[in-house]
C-alpha positions in Angstrom: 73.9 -82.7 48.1 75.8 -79.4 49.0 74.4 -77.5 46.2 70.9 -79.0 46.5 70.8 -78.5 50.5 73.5 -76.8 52.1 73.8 -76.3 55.8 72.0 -72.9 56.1 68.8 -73.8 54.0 65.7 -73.0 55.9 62.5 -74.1 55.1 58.6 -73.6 55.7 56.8 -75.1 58.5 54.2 -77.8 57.3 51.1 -76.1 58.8 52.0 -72.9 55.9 52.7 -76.1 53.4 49.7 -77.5 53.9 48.3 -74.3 54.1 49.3 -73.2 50.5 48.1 -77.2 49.5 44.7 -75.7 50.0 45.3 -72.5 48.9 46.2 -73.9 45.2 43.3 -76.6 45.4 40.8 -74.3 45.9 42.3 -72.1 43.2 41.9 -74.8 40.8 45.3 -74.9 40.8 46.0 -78.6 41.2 49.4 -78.9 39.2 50.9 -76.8 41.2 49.1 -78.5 44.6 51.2 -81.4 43.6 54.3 -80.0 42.7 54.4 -78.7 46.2 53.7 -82.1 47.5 56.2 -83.4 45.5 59.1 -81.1 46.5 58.0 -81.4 50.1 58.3 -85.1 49.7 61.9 -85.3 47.9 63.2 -82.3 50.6 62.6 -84.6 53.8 64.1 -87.9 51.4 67.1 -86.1 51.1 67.3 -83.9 54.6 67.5 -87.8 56.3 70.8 -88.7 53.8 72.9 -86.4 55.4 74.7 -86.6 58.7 73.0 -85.1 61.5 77.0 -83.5 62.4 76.4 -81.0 59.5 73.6 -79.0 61.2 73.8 -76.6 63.7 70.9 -76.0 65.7 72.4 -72.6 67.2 72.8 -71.2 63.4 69.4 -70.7 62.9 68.2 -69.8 66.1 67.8 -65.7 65.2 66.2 -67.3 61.7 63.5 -69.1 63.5 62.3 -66.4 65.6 62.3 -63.2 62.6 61.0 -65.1 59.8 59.2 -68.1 60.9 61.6 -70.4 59.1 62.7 -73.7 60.3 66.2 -75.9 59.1 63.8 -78.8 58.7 62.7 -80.0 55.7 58.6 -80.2 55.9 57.7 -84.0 56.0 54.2 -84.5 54.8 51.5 -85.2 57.5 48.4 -86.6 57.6 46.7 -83.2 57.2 49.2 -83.0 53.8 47.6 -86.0 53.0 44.0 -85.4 53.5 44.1 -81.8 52.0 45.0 -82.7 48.6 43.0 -85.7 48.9 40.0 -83.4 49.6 40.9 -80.7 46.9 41.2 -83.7 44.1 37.8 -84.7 44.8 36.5 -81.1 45.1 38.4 -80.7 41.2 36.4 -83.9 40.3 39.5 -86.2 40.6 38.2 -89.1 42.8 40.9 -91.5 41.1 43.9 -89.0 42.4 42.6 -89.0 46.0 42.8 -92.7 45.4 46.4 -92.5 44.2 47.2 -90.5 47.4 45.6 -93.5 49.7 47.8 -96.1 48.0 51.1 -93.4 48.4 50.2 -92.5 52.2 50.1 -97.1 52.8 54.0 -97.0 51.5 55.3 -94.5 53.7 57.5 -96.1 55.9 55.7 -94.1 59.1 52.2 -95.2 58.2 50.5 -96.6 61.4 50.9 -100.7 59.5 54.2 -100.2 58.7 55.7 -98.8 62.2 53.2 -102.0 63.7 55.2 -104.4 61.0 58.7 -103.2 61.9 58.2 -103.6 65.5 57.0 -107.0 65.2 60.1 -107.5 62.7 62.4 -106.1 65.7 60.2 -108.8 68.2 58.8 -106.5 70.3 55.1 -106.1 71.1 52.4 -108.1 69.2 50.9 -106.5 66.3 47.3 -106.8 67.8 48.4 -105.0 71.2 48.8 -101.8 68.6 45.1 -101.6 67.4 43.4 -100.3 70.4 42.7 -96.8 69.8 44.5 -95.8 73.0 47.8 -97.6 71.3 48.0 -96.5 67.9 47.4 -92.9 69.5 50.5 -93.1 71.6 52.2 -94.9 68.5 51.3 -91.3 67.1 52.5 -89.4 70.0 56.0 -91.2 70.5 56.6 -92.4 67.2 55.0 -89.4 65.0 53.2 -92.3 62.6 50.3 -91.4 60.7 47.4 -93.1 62.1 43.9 -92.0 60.0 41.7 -90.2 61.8 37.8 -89.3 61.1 38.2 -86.9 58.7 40.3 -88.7 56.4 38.5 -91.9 56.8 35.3 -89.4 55.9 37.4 -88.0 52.6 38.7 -91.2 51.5 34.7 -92.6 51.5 34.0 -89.4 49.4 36.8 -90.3 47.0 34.7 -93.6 46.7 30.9 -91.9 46.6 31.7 -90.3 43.7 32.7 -93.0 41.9 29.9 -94.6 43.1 31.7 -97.5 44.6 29.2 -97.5 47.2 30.6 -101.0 48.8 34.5 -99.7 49.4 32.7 -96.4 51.4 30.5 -99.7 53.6 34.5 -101.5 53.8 35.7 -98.1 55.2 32.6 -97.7 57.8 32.9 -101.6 59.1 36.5 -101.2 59.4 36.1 -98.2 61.7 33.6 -100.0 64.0 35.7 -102.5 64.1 33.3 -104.8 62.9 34.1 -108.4 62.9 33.4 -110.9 60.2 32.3 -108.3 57.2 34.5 -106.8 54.8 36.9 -104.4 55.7 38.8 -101.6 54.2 42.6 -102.1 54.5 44.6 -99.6 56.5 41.6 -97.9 58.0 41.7 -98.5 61.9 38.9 -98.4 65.1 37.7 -95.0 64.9 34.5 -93.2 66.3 32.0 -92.3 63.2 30.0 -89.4 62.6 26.7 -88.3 60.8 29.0 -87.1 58.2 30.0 -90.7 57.5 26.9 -92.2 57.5 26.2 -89.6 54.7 28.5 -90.0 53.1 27.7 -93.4 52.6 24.4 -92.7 51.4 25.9 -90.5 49.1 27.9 -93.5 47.9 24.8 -95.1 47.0 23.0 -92.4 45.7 25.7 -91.9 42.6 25.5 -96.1 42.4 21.8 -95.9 41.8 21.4 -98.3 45.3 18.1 -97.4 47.3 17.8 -100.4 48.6 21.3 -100.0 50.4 21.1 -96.2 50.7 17.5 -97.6 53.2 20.1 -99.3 55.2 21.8 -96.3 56.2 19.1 -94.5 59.0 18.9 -97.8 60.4 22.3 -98.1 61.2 22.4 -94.5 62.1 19.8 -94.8 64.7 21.7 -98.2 66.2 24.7 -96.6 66.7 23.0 -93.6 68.1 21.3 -96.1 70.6 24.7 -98.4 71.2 27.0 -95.1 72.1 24.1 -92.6 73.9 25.4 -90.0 70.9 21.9 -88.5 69.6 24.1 -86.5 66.5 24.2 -90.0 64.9 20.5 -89.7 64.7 19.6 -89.2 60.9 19.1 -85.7 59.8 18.3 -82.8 57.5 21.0 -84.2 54.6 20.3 -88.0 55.1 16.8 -87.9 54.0 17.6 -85.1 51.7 20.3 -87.8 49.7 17.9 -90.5 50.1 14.9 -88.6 48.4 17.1 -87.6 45.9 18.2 -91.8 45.3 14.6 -92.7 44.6 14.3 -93.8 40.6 17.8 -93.3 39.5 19.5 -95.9 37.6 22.4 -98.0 38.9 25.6 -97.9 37.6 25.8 -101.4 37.0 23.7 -102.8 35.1 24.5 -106.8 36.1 23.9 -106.2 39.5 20.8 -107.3 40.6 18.5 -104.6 41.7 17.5 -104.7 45.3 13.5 -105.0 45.7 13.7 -102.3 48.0 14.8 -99.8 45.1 11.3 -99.6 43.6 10.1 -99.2 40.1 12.3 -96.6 38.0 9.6 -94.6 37.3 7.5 -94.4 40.7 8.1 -91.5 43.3 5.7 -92.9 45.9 9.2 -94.2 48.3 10.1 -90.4 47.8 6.9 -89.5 49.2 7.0 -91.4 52.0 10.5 -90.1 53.0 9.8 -87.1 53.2 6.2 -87.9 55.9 9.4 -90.5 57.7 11.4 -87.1 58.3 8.7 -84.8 59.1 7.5 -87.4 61.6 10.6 -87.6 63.4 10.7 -83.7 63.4 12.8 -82.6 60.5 11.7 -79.7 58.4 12.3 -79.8 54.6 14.2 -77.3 53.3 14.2 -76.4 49.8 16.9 -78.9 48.8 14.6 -81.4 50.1 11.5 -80.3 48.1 14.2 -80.0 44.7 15.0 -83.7 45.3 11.8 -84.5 45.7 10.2 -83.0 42.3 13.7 -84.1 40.4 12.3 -87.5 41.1 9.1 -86.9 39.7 10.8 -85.3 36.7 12.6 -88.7 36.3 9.4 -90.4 36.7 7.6 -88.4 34.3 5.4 -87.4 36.7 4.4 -83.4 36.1 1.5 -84.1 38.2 3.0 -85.2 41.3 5.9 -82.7 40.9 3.7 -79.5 40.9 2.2 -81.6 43.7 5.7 -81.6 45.3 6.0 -77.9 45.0 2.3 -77.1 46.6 3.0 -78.9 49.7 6.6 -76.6 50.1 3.9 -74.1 49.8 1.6 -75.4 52.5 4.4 -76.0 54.9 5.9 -72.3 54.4 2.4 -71.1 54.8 2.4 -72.7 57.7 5.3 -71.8 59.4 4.7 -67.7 58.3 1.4 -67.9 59.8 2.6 -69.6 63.2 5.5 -67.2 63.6 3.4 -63.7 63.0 0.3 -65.7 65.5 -2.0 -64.4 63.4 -5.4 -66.1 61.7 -4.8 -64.0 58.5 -4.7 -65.4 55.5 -1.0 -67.2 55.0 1.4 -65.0 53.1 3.8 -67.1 50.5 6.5 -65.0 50.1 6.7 -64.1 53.8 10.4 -65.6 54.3 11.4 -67.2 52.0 12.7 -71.4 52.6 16.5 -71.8 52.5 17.4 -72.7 49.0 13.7 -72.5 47.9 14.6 -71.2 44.2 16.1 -74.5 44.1 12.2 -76.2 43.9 11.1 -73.4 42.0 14.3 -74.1 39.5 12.9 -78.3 39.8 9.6 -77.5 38.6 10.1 -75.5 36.1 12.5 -78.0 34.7 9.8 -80.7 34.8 7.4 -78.8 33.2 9.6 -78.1 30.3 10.9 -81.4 30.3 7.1 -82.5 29.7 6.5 -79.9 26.9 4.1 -78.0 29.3 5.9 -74.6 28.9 2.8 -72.2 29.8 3.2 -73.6 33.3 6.6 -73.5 33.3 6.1 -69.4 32.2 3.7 -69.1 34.9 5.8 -70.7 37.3 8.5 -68.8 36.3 6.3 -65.4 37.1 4.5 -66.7 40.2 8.1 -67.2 42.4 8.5 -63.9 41.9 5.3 -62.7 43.4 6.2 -64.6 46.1 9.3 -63.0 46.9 11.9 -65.6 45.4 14.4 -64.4 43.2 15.1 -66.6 40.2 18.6 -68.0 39.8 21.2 -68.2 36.6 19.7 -71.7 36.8 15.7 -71.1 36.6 16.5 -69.0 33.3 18.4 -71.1 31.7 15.9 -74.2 32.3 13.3 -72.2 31.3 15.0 -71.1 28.1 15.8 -74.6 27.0 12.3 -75.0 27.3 11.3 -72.0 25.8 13.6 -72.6 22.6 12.1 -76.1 22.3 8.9 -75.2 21.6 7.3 -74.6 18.7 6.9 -72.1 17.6 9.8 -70.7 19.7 8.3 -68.5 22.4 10.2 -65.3 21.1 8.4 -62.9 23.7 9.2 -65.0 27.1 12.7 -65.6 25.8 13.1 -61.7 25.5 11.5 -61.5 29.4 14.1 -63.6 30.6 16.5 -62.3 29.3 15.7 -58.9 30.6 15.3 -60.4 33.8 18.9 -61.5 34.0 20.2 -58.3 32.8 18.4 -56.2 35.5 19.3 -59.1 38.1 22.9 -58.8 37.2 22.8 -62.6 36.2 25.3 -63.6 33.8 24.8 -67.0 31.4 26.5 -69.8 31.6 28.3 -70.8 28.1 25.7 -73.4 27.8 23.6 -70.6 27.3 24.8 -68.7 25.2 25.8 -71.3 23.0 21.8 -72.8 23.2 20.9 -69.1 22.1 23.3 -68.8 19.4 22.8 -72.2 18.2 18.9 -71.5 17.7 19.6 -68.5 15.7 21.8 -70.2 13.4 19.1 -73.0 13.1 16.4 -70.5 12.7 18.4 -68.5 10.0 19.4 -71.8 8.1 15.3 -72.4 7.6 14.5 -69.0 6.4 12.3 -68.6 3.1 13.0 -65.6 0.3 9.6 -63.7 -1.0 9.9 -60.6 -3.3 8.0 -57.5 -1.6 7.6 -53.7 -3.3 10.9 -55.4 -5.7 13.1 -56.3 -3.0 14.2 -59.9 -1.3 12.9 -59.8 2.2 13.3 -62.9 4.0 10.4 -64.3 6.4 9.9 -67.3 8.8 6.9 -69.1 9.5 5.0 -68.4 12.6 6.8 -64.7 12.5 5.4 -63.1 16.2 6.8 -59.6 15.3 5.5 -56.7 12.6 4.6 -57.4 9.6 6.3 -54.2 8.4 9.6 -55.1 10.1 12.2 -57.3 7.8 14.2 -58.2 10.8 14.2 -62.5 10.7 13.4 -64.5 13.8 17.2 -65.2 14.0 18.2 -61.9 13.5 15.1 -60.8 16.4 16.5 -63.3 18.7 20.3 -62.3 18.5 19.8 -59.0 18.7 17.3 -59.0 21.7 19.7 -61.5 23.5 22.8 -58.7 22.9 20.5 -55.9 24.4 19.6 -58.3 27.3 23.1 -59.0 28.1 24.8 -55.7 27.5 24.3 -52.2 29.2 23.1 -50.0 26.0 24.0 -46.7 25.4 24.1 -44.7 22.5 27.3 -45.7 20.8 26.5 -49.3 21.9 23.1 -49.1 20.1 24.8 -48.3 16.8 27.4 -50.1 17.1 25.0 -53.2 17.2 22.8 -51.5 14.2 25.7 -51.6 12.1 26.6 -55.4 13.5 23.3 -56.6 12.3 
């Protein structure tokens, strides 16, 4: 123990632990996240096995004040707690944040377990400690970690991306205090917020669960009604999730489907949210309008998707011609939605998806008239598409690709490896004639010069190098000789 932790060791406070918890989570760095943790954790174990005679409080008191050091070990909190929760799910680790729950329920300061060892020592009932107004001086005098609203809102996200959409409904009842329901243990009486409800809808979203996802504006607008708290209200990301749970499969296929979830394949309920929200006066955004034509996608419904994208047209028509007060003829690209590429992205997705690549070209070139800049995304749905078809649309490839290079977008490996794996393909099918004595090898349905011997594969790799890289000179015979 001497050697380990002597006398004079100082130590970080646990606001910069926590703060370097976060620091490494959002990093990506989650190894080292809980490596941290874990010294923090086996530091405060050992600072409470020595004798309290061996410290001097007076020995540090110059060390505190220059360098922000303190001779106490930093005991993990309920912020420690909640921030590497929070980066686990973040890292797509919804099982670790789970982990962390069942870790935080052991410590021997956890709200239950200071409640237990009180009743164990006969003093106040256990039920006397539930009120909120008692477990917060239990916090106060006793330094247990009671969960507050923004864990109870992380741990729910832990469970919405699993899709455990029941556990996040255990969490909520247990924080209204709801009698005879099920419950989530450990979770105490605590005030909601909107971000829990949507959370929850989230949580049935990833389950496939309309029907349970419809319940959550309903209990939304009862609690807004019970507590006189109009943020409850449903809003802008409530409808948004629910759109976006209309014709999705569920996760569990020997569950019995609620009736409210509609037909797999119909986008009418996604419809009708969307007139729900604009009645109660919420505007769509362009999340809201991708939602909405991802739907139709999955419904195989082009029709109703382009139908999707005309009415974000109509409403931003609307909205540009009310705010320049004006009877001129609406302007689309005057101001362009929040997120609007997003729909544009949506569309063109569903018309590839559907083999109708023209429009999704002419989509492609009309959001740019418009004023919206296509994303990394929109080219690279519109490649898939444009690689799919056959013959493979050679000349739109090449304009998308010169679009990203003079956009400064760079391709995701999906991408590149799509491009590259076509080339191979399309060099694998090439055919050998004999012209003027020579082997020149051809493809069918050849869109370039007759006079040029440069392949399809070889036109397509070369074209996606000058798209991508900054030519000069040297570059552009360096890639001669390549070839």
């Amino acid at each position: 123990k001497d050697r380990v932790l002597p006398p004079s060791k100082l130590f970080p406070h646990v606001r910069q632990c926590n703060a370097a918890l976060a620091t490494f989570g959002d990093s990506g760095d989650f190894t080292r996240a809980l490596r941290l943790f874990t010294q923090m954790r086996k530091s405060a174990s050992l600072f409470h096995m020595i004798p309290r005679e061996r410290f001097s409080p007076l020995e540090h008191h110059h060390s505190l004040s220059s360098i922000n050091l303190v001779p106490v070990p930093p005991k993990p909190t309920l912020v420690t707690y909640s921030t590497l929760m929070s980066r686990a799910i973040s890292l797509r680790k919804p099982r670790v944040a789970l982990r962390l729950w069942k870790l935080l329920q052991t410590q021997p300061n956890f709200y239950t377990n200071v409640i237990s060892q009180k009743r164990r020592n006969g003093r106040n009932a256990t039920s006397s400690y539930m009120d909120p107004s008692m477990l917060h001086k239990l916090e106060k005098e006793e330094s247990a970690i009671v969960p507050d609203v923004i864990f109870c809102n992380t741990l729910m996200n832990a469970y919405a991306k699993m899709g455990d959409y029941r556990a996040a409904k255990a969490i909520l009842n247990s924080m209204l205090g709801a009698k005879g329901v099920f419950t989530h243990e450990g979770i105490p009486k605590v005030k909601p917020t909107a971000v829990t409800y949507n959370t929850l809808a989230d949580a049935c979203k990833v389950a496939g669960e309309l029907g349970a996802a419809l319940d959550v504006p309903e209990l939304m607008i009862s609690q807004s009604e019970a507590t006189g708290d109009k943020k409850l209200l449903p809003d802008l990301r409530t409808y948004t999730t629910l759109i976006s749970t209309v014709a999705r499969k569920s996760i569990d296929k020997q569950e019995t489907r609620d009736i409210r979830s509609g037909g797999e394949k119909d986008p009418d309920m996604a419809f009708a949210l969307l007139n729900r929200m604009k009645h109660e006066g919420i505007v769509p955004n362009g999340v809201t309008y991708s939602a909405l034509i991802d739907v139709c996608r999955r419904c195989n419904r082009v029709d109703m998707a382009l139908n999707g994208l005309r009415t974000m047209l109509k409403q931003k028509a609307k909205t540009n011609l009310a705010s320049a007060n004006t009877t001129a003829r609406p302007i689309y690209h005057h101001k362009p939605l929040q997120n609007e590429a997003g729909a544009w992205t949506a569309a063109i997705n569903a018309c590839g998806k559907a083999g109708r690549t023209d429009t999704a070209i002419r989509l492609f070139r009309t959001m740019q008239k418009v004023g919206v800049k296509p994303s990394s995304w929109t080219c690279a749905c519109l490649s898939d598409c444009l690689l799919k078809s056959t013959p493979i649309r050679i000349k739109e490839l090449e304009e998308v690709l010169q679009y990203m290079k003079g956009a400064g977008l760079v391709p995701s490996e999906v991408m590149y490896t799509s491009l590259m794996g076509v080339a191979l393909e399309l060099s694998q099918k090439e055919t050998r004639i004999t012209k003027d004595g020579l082997q020149v090898q051809l493809i069918d349905n050849l869109s370039i010069d007759s006079e040029d011997t440069t392949t399809e594969a070889i036109f397509l790799f070369k074209q996606l190098m000058r798209s991508l890289l900054m030519q000069t000179e040297k570059d552009d015979m360096i890639l001669k000789v390549f070839l």
